[in-house]
Every structure is written in C-alpha cells, then in structure tokens.
N, C-alpha and C positions, 0 to 999 in steps of 0.2 A: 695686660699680660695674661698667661694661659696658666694653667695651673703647674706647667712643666719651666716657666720662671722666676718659679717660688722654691726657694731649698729653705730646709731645718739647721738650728744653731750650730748644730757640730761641724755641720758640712762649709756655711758661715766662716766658721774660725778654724778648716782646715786649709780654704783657702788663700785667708786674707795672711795668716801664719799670727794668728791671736787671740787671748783669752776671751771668754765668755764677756768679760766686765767691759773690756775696750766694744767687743761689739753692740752692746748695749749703749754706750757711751755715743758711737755712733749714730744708732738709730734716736738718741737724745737729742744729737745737734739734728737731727734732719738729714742724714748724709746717707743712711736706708733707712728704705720704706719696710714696714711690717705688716704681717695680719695673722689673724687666726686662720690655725687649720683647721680647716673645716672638718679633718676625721679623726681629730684630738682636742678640744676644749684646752687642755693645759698647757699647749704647745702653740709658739710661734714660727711663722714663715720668715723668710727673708727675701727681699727684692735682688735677683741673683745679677741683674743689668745695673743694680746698684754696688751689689760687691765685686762686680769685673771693676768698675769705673775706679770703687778704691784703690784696688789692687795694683791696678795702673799708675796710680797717681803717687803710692808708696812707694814703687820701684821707681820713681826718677829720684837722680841724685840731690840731695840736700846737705846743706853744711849741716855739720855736726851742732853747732851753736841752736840752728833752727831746730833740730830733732828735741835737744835737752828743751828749750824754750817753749814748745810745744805738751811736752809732758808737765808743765806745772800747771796746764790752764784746768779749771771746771770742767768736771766731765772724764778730762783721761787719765787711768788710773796709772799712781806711780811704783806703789808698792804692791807688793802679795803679803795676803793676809788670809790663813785659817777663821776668820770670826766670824766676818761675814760679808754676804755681796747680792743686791742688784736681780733678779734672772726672771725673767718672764713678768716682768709686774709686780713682782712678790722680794719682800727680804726675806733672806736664808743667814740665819746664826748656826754657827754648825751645821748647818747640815737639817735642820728643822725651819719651818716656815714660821714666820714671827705671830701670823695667826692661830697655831696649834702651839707656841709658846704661852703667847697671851690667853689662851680656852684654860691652861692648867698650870703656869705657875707663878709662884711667887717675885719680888725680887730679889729676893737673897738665894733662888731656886735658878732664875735666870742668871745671875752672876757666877754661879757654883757652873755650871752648861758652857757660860762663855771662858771663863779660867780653866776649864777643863779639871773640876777637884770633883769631890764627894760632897760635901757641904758648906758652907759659909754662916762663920759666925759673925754678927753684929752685935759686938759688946754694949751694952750702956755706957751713953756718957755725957757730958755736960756742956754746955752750949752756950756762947759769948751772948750774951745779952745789951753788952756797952754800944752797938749800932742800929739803928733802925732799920734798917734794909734786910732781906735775905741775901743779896749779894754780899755786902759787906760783911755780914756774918760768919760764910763761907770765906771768902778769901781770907778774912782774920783766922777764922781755924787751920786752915791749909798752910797759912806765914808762921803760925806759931809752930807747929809741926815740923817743918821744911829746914830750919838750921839744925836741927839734930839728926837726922834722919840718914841712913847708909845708902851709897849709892844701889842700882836695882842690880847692876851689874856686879855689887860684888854678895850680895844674898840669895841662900837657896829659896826655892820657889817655897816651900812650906812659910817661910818667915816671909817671905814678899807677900802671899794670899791674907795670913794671919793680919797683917799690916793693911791691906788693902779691905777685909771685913770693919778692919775698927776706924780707918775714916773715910767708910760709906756711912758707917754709923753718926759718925760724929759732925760728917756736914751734914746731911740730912738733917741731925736736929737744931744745927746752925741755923740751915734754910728757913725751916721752922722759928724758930728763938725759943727751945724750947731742952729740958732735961727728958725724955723719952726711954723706951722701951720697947724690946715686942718688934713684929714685921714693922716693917717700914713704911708697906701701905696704911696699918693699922693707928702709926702715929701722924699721918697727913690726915688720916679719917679723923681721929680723936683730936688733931689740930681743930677739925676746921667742921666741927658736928656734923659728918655727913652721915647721909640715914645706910640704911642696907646695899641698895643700891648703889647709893654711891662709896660706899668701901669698896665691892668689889670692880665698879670702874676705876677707882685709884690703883687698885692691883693691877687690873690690867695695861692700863697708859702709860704705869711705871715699866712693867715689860716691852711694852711697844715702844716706847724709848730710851730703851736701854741700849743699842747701839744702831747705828747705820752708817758702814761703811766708812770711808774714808773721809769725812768733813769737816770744815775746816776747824773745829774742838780738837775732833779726835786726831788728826793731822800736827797740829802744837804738840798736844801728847806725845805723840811718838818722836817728835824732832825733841822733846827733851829728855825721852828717856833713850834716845840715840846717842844723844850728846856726853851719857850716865849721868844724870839728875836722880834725884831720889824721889820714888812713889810722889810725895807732899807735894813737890818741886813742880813734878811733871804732870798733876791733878791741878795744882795751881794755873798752869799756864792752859789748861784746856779751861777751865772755870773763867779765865779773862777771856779769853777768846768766845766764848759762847755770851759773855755779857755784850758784847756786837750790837747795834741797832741789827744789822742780817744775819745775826744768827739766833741766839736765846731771846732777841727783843723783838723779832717776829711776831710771835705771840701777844705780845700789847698790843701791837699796831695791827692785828687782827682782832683783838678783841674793837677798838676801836672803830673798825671797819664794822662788825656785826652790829654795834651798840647804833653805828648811824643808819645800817639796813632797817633794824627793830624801831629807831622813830622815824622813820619815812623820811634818812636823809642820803637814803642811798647815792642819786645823782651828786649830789653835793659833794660828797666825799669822793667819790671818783674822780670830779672833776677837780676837786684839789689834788689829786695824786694823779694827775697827769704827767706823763713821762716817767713815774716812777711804774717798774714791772708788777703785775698781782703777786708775783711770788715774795713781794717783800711785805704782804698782807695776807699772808695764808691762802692762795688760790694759785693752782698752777704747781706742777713741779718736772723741773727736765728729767729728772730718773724715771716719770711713770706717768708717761704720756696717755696712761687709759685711767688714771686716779689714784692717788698716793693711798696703800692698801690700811696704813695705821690710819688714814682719817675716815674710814669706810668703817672699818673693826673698834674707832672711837666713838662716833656719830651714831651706828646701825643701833645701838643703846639708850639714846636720846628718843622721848617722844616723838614723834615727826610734829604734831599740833603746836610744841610748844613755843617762844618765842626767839629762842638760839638758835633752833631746826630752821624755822621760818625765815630767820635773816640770813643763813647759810645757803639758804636753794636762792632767793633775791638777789644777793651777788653772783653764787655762782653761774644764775642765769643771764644776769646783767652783764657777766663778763667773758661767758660760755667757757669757764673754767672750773672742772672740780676742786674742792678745800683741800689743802694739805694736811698734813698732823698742825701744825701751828693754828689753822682755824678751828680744827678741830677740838685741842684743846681750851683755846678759847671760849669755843661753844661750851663746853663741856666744863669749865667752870660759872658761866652763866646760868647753865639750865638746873647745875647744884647746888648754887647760891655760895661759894667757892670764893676767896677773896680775889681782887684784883691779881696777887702776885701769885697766885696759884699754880697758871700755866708753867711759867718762869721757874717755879720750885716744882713742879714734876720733872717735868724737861731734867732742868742740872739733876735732881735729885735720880731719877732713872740713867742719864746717862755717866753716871758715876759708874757703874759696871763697866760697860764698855770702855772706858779710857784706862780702866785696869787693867782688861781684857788687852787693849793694846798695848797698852805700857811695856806690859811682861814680854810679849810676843817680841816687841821691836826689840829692848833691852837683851832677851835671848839669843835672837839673831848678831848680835855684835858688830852689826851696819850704822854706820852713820849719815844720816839724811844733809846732804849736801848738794844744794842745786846752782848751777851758775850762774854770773849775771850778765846781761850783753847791754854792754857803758851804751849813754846817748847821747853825752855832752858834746 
C-alpha cells in the first residue's frame, strides 16, 4: 500500500462510527493493520482497505443477541470510563501517560489523580496476622470491613475518598502482615530491606499498576459497585478476581519461567507449557503489539548484565515476544532479592487505586452492568 492508504486515528473512528479504545481493540485482534508515521514518531497509521472491509462488515444485519454477546469478549470495550485507556501504545490515566506518572509520583499521589481530589490520606492501621498468605490477609481485612460498611451510592464523595484512603491503607499492610506507616512504597521497602534503589522502584511499579483499563479485577469492581455494594464489598470482589491463576498469578508463573531461563532450562519449560499462550507467563500482550510500556519503564532500571535481565531477553527471544508488566515484575523481584510473593503484593497492592478510582465512577453513573445470556442446552 502507498502512503495515501494509510489514514490517522481520528479519521479511523470517524468512519468506522467508534471510540479510540474499540479501534485499538481492533488492531489487537489483527482485524487492522498499523504502522508508524513516518512524519510523527508518536502517531499511528491505519490500514484504510482494512477499515473499508470493517465498515462493511458492521452494516450487515445481526441479531441483537450476537451484537450484546460480542461486547463481553476480551478486547471490546463495554463501558466509558474517565480513568483510563489504551492509545498509541501508551496508558493514559487522565489524561497523563502512565510513564510521566511513574517519573514523579507517589501512590497515594497517583490515587489522589485517579479520584480526581486534592490529596489522600493513608491512615495507620493494623493488619490480621492469623493467616499466612498475603492473599488471605487481604480478603480477611476487606470481609471484616464489608458487613458494616454504607452503600457507595448512598455516600458523598468526600466520605467515599476518606474511606477508600484508609483500606488502601489497611490492605497494603495486610499484604504485608504487618502494622506500618508512611508512603506505602516506603512500607514494601522497609518490609522487604530494599536498598535506594530499590525504594524508588517500589514507588514506581506501584504507579504503573495502579490501573489499566478495564480488566477483568477491575471489571468485578464495577459490577459490584453497579449493583450498590459498598467500597469493602466491591474491593473484595476485585481482590478474588485478581487472585486468578490469569490474572494476579501471572506473575509466579513468570517468575517460574525466568527462574528456569536463569538455569539453563529454558527448552524445558516451554515445552511443558505447550499449548498454554506466553501471555499467561509474562510475554506477549494483545493491548500492545509493539511492548507492554510498564514492563519497558519496570526493566529499563534493572542491570542489563544481571541474572533476571538475562533470562528475560532468553525467553523473550526464544519466543520472539516482549515481557509484559507480569515478567517484569518478576524480574524485578528477582534482581532485588524481593520475596517470592512480592510481585503478587505490588500488583494487588497498586491496583488498590484504581478499583476505587472505578468503583466511585461506576456507583456515580447510577448504571447497572447487566449482560445477557444466550441458553445452549
């Protein structure tokens, strides 16, 4: 094709009659072709013989059944949301790129950005110690919370934020198993003695997953606070859903991955995860077909020489996939000497923001998330 059947986004989704995030979603599944343009760096083309071929294929009639049934799958977006989305490669939280969030703030500074306030407070508080787990910990704080608690819908925003500061607080140092204080990066660092460095990669990783987009965590979120659940209620039900082998358990099973690249059992381990996808081991992601940008902005601060860097390029060459945030975190508690359950507690522990961030938003809106089902029997 010539340069004259290449158009820019806007023009994309003036035709096809849709947002930036479906056409993004598109070029996800492979349905258009993209590239850069050549006299913008920051900007993408689109394959215009690919957006006729949509267009076409959207104006034939379809039952209604198929229309809804297609909107729940992976990829197409069902809700609007102010938080954040998707666009050129890059997440956008308001309106800022998640990489000049992570260059300067904290996450009780990221949380304050994504609720749209002034500040956030993170009271002190005290943390269940009767389970072993970080997971357990957490949903025990969140259950104890949760029968008391008003719904979101009938609280003003000032008492929903104040509520939503003190159990960020209080699972965080669940996660932990610990009584803390202070930024929240600062009590993962004093958890887990990391040196200078590694404090300020805790701050950062905890911003860079502090939200993205609609998945499937933050998605339970909103169906319960649709439903009016309370804050507790509807943190609870994203905290189970991110406990997932595919979603918060990623992460192990990438560290796992790295730990067999590092003893020279890379083959092996592939080939026991034949037919399983790399993206359920940190490599690959459908939203960013050119490199998931948090594991670029996690990684770019790891030694290259060292032994996490090293087994991250081995797969990803072996599978000609770049690392997602899941490997990357991975890496990234390997190379800081970070416990096993590390990943797993940044992860929940950052996207604590963002499930509040939706919570409020959904609960505001006064919609309820209702999908239908089409019988098989």
């Amino acid at each position: 094709m010539n340069s004259s059947d290449w158009i820019d986004a806007s023009s994309a989704c003036a035709l096809l009659g849709v947002k930036p995030q479906t056409l993004y979603a598109y070029v996800s599944r492979g349905l258009v072709r993209t590239q850069a343009d050549l006299d913008d760096a920051r900007r993408c083309l689109y394959a215009r013989l690919d957006v006729d071929a949509l267009l076409q294929q959207n104006r034939r009639p379809r039952a209604r059944r198929e229309v809804a049934e297609r909107a729940i799958r992976w990829g197409d977006p069902v809700l609007t949301t102010a938080i954040s989305e998707v666009r050129d490669g890059m997440l956008w939280l308001r309106g800022r790129s998640v990489a000049d969030c992570a260059d300067t703030l904290t996450l009780e500074e990221m949380a304050a950005h994504l609720w749209a306030v002034d500040t956030v407070d993170t009271p002190p508080c005290d943390a269940p110690v009767s389970l072993p787990d970080p997971l357990g910990r957490a949903l025990q704080t969140l259950t104890e919370h949760a029968p008391g608690a008003r719904p979101l819908h009938e609280r003003a925003n000032s008492e929903i934020t104040r509520e939503a500061g003190a159990l960020m607080s209080g699972v965080a140092n669940a996660l932990l198993g610990i009584s803390a204080t202070g930024p929240i990066h600062g009590r993962l660092a004093r958890s887990w003695g990391a040196d200078h460095a590694g404090y300020d990669d805790l701050r950062r990783a905890l911003v860079l997953l502090s939200d993205h987009e609609l998945n499937p965590s933050t998605f339970s979120v909103r169906i319960a606070a649709s439903a009016g659940a309370s804050l507790p209620a509807a943190l609870l039900c994203g905290m189970a859903t991110l406990s997932g082998a595919r979603h918060g358990g990623v992460a192990s099973r990438a560290r796992a991955a790295l730990l067999a690249a590092r003893d020279g059992q890379t083959q092996a381990f592939l080939t026991a995860q034949s037919g399983h996808s790399p993206y359920g081991y940190g490599f690959g992601h459908p939203l960013y077909p050119g490199g998931d940008p948090r594991a670029r902005l996690i990684l770019e601060r790891l030694a290259p020489d060292s032994a996490a860097m090293t087994a991250v390029r081995t797969l990803s060459h072996a599978l000609d996939l770049p690392p997602n945030v899941d490997a990357a975190l991975a890496a990234l508690s390997m190379a800081r000497g970070f416990p096993e359950s590390a990943a797993f507690v940044i992860f929940a522990t950052g996207r604590l923001a963002g499930w509040c961030a939706h919570a409020m938003e959904q609960a505001g809106s006064g919609e309820i998330i209702r999908p239908r089902a089409r019988y098989l029997g």
